[in-house]
N, CA, C and O atoms as a MOPAC input file, in Angstrom:
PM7 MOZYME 1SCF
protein

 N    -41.74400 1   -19.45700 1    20.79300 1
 C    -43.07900 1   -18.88800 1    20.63900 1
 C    -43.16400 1   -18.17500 1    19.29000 1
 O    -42.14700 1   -17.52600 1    19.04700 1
 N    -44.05100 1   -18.12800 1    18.41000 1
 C    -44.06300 1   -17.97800 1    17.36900 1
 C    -45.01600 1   -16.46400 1    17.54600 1
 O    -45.85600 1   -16.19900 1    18.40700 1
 N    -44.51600 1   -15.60400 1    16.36200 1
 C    -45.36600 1   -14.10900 1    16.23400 1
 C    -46.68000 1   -14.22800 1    15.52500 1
 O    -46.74600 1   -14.86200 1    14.47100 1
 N    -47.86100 1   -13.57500 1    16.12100 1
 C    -49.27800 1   -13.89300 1    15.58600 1
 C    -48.91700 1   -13.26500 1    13.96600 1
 O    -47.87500 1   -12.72800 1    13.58900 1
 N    -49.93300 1   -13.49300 1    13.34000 1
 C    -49.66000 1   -13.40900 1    11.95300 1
 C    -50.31800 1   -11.39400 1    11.41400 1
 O    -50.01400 1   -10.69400 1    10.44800 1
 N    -51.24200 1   -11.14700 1    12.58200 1
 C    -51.18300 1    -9.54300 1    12.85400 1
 C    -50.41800 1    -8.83200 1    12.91200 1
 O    -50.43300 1    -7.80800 1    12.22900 1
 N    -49.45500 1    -9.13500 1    13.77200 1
 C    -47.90700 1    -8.45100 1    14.05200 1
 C    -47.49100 1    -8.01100 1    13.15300 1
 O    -46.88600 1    -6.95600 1    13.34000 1
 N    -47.56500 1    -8.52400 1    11.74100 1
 C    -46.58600 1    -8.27200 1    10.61300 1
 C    -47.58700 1    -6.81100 1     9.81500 1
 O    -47.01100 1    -5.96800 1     9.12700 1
 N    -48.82100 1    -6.77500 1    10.03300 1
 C    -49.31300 1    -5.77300 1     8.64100 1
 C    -49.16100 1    -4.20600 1     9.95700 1
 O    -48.98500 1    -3.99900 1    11.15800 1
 N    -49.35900 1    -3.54900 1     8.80000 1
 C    -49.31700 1    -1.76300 1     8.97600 1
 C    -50.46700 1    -1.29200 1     8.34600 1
 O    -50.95800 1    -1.84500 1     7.36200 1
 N    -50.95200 1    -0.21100 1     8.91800 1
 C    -52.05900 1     0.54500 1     8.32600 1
 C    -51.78400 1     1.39600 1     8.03300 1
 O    -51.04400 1     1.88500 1     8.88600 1
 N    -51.96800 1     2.24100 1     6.94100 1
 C    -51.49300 1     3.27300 1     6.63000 1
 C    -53.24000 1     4.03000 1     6.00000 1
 O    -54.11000 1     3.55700 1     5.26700 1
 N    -53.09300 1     5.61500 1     6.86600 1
 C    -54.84000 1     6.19200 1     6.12900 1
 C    -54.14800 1     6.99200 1     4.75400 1
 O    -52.99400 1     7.08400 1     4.33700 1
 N    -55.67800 1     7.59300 1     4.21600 1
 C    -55.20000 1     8.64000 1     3.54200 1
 C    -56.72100 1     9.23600 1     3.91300 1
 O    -57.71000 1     8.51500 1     4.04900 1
 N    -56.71700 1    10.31400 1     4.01400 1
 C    -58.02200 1    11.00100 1     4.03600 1
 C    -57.91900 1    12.83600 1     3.34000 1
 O    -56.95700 1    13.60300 1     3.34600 1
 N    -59.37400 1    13.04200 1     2.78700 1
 C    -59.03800 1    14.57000 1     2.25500 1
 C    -58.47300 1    15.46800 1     3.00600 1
 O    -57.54000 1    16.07700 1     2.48300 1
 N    -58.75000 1    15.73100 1     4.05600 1
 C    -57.79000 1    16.75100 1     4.94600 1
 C    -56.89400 1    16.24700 1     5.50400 1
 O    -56.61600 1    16.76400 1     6.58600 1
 N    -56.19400 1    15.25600 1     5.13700 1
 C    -54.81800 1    14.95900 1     5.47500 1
 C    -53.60400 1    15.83000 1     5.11300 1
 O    -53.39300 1    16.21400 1     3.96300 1
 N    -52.77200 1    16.13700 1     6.22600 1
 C    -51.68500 1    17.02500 1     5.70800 1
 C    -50.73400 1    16.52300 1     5.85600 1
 O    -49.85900 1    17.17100 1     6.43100 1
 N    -50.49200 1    15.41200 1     5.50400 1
 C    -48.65900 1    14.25000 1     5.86400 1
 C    -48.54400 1    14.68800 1     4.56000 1
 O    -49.50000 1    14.80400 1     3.79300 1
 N    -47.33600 1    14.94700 1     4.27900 1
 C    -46.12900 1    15.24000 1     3.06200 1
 C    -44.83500 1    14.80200 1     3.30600 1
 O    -44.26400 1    14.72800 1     4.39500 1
 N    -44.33400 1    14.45900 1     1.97400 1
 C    -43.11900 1    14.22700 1     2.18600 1
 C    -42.80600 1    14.96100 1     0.70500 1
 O    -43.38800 1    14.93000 1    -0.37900 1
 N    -41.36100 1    15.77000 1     1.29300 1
 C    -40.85600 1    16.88900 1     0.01400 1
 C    -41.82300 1    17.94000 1    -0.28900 1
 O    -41.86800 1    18.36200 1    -1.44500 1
 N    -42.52500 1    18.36800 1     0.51400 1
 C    -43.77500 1    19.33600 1    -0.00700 1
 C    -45.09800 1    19.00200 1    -0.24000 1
 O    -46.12400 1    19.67000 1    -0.11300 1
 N    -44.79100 1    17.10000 1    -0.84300 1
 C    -46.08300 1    16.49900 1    -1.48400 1
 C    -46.95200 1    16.20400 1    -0.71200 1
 O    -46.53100 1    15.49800 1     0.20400 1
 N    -48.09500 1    16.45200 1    -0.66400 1
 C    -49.00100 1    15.45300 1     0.05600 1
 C    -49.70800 1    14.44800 1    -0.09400 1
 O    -50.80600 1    14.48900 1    -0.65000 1
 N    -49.13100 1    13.30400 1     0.42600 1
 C    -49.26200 1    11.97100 1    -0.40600 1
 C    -50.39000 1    10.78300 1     0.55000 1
 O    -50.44900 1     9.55400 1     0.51200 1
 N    -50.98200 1    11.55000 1     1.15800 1
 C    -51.64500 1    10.88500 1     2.05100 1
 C    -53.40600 1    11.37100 1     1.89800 1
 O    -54.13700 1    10.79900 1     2.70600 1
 N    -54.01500 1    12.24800 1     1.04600 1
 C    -55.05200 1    13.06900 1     0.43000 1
 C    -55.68100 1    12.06100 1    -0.56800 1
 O    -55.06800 1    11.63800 1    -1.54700 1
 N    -56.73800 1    11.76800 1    -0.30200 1
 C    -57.69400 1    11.31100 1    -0.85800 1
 C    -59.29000 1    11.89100 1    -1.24700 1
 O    -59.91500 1    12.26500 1    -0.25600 1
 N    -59.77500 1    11.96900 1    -2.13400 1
 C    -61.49400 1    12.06600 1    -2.19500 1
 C    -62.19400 1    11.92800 1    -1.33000 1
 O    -63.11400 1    12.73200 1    -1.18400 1
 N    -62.02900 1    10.92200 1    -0.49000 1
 C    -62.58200 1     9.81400 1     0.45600 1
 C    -61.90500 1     9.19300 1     1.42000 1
 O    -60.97400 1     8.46800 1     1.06900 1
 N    -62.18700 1     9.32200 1     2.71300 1
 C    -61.49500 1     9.12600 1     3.96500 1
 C    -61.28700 1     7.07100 1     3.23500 1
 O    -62.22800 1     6.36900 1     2.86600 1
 N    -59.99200 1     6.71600 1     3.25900 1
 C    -59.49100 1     5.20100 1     3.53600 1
 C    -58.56700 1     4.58000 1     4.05900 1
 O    -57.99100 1     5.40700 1     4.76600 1
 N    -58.14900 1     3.77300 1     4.13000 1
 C    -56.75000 1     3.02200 1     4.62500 1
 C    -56.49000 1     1.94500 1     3.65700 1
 O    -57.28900 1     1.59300 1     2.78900 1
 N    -55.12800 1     1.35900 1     3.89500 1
 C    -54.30200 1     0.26100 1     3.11000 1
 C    -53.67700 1    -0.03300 1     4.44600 1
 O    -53.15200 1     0.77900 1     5.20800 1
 N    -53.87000 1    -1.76400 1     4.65500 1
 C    -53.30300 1    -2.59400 1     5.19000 1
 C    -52.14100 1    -3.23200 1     4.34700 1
 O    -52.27400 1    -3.79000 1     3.25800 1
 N    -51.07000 1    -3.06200 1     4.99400 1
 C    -50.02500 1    -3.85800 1     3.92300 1
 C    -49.02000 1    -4.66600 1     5.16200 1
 O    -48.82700 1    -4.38900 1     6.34600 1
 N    -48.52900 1    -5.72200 1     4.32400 1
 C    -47.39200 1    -6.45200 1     5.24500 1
 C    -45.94200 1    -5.94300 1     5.40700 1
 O    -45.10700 1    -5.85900 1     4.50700 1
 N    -45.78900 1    -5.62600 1     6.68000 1
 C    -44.48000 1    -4.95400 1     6.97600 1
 C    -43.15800 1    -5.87100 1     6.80600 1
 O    -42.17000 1    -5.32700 1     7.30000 1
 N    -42.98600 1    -6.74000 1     6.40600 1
 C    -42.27900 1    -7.52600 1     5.90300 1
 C    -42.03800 1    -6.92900 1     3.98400 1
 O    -40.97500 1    -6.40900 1     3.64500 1
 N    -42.78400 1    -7.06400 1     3.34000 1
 C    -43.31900 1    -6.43100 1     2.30200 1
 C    -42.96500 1    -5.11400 1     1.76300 1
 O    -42.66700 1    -4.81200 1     0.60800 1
 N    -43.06300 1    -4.29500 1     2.95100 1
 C    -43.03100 1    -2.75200 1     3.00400 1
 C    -41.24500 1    -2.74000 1     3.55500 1
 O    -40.71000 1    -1.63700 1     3.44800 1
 N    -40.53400 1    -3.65900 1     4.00300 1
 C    -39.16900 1    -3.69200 1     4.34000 1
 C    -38.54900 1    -3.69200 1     2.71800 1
 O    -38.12300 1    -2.81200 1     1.97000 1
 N    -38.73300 1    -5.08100 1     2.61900 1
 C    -37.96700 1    -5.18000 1     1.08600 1
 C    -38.28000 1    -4.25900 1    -0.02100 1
 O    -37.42300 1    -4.39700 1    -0.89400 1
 N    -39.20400 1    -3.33100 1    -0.35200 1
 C    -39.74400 1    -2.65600 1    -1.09000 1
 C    -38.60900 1    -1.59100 1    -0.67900 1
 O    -37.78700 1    -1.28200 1    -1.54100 1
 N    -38.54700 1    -1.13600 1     0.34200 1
 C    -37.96900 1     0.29100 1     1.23500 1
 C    -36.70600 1    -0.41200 1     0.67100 1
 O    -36.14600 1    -0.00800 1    -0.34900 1
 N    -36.36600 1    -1.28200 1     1.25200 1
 C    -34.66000 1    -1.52900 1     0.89200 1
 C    -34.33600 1    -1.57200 1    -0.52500 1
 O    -33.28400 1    -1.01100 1    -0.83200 1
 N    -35.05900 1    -2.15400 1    -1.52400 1
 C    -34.84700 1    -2.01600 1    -2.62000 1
 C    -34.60700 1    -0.46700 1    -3.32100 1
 O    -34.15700 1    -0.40700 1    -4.46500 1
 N    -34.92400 1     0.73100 1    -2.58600 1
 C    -34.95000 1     1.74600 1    -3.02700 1
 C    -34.07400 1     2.49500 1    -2.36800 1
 O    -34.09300 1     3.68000 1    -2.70200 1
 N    -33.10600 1     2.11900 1    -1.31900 1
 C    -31.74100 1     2.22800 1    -0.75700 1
 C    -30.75000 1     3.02800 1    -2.10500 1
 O    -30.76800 1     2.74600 1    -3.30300 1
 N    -30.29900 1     3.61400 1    -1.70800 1
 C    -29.13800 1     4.45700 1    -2.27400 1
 C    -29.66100 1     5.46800 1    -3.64700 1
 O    -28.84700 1     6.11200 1    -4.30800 1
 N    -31.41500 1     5.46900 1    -3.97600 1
 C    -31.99400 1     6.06000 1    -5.00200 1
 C    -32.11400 1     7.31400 1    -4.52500 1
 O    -32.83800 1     8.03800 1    -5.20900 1
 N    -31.47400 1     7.95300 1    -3.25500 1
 C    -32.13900 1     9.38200 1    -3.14100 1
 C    -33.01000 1     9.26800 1    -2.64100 1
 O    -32.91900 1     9.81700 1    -1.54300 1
 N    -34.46300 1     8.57600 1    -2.88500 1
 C    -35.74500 1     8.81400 1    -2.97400 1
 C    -35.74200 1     9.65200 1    -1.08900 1
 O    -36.14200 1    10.78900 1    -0.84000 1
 N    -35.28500 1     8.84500 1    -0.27200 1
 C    -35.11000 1     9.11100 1     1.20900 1
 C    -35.19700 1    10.45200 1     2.07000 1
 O    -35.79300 1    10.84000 1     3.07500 1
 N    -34.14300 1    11.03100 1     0.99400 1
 C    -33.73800 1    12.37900 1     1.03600 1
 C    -34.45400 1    13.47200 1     1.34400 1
 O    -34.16800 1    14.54000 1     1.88500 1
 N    -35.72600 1    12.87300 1     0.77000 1
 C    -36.90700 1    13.84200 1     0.98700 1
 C    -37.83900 1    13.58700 1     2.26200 1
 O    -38.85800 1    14.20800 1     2.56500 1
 N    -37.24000 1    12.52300 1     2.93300 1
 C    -38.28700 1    12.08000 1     4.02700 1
 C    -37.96400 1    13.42600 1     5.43700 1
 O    -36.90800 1    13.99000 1     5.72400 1
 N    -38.95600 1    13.52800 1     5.87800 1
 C    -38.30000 1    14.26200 1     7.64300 1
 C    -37.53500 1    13.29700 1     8.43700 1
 O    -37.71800 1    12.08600 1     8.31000 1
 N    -36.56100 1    13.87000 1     9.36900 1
 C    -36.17900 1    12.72700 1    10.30200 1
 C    -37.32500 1    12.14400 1    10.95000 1
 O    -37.32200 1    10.91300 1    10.93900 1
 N    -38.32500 1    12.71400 1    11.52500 1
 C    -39.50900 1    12.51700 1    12.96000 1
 C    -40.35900 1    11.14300 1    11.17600 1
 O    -40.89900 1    10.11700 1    11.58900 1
 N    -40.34800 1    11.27900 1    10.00400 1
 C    -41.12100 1    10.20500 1     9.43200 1
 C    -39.76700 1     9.44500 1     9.05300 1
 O    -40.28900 1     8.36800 1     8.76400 1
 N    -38.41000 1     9.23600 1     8.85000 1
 C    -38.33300 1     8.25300 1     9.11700 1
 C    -38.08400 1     7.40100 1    10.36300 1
 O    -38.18800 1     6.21200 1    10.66200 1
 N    -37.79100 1     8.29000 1    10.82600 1
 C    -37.81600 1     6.88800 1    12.62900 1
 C    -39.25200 1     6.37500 1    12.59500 1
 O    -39.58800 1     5.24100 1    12.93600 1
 N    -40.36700 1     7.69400 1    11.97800 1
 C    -41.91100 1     7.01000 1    12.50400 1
 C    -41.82500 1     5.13800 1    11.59100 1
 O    -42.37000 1     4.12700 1    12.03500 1
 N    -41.05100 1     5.22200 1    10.39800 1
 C    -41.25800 1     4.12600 1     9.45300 1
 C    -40.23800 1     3.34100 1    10.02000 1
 O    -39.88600 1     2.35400 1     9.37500 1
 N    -39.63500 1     3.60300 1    11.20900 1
 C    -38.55300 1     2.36400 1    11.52800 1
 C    -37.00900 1     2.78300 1    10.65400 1
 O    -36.10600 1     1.95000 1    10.72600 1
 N    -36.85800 1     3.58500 1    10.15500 1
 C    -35.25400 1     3.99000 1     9.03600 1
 C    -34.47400 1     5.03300 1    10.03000 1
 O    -35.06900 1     5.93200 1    10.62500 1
 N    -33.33500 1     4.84200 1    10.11300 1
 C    -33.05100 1     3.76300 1     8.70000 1
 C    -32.26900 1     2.27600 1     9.54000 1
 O    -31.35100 1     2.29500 1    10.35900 1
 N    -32.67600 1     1.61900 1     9.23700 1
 C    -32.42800 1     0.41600 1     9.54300 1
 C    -30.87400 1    -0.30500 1     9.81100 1
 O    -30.00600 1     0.35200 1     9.23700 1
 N    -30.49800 1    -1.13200 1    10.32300 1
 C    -28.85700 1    -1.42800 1    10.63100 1
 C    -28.84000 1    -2.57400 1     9.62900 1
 O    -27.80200 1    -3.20600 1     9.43200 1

């Protein structure tokens, strides 16, 4: 059985009173309430490519399990 082709994207918002941060930042604040659909396939290799940069370091545990990390 094959996976619908939905399965694969993620939504991610950003809106002005958004308070998601990561490291202090708040990276989810916009002008204007929006979202980005992106392919979680996409959003894997991107994430893995940035493996061993630190960048991680700054995530909470509770956001990375929310993003699926860290991965086996």
């Amino acid at each position: 059985m094959s996976t619908p082709a939905l399965a694969d994207l993620r939504v991610f918002e950003a809106h002005p009173e958004s308070r998601f941060s990561i490291g202090g930042v708040l990276t989810r604040v916009s002008p204007f309430p929006s979202f980005q659909v992106l392919s979680h396939s996409l959003l894997t290799s991107a994430s893995d490519s940035l493996r061993g940069s630190g960048d991680d370091d700054r995530f909470s545990p509770e956001t990375l399990r929310a993003l699926g990390l860290p991965r086996q």
